[in-house]
Steps between C-alpha positions, in 0.01 A plus 500: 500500500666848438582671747429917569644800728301712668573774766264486806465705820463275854416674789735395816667593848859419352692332197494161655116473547464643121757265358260211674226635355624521143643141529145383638353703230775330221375143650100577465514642110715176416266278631160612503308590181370870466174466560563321859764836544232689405290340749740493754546898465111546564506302779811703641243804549302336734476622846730230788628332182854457641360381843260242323805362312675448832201318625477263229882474355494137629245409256717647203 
């Protein structure tokens, strides 16, 4: 599959936790198809999101 670069912004307290998130970011557009990224990024907007992941990470 070819392969594209793009710029992006990330939002983060320090270089570490943005390198993390771009790596975590790298994984997720390699592996998942758009439309579940898309998904994903709707879901993101929801209210507790990151506290209902916690919850159920087990289960992923």
């Amino acid at each position: 599959m070819a392969q594209h670069n793009h710029t992006i912004r990330i939002a983060a307290k320090s270089e570490l936790e943005a390198l993390k998130k771009l790596e975590a970011l790298q994984t997720l557009a390699d592996n998942i198809t758009a439309e579940n990224l898309k998904l994903l990024a709707d879901k993101s907007k929801t209210v507790g999101i990151n506290a209902k992941i916690q919850l159920f990470k087990s289960y992923i």
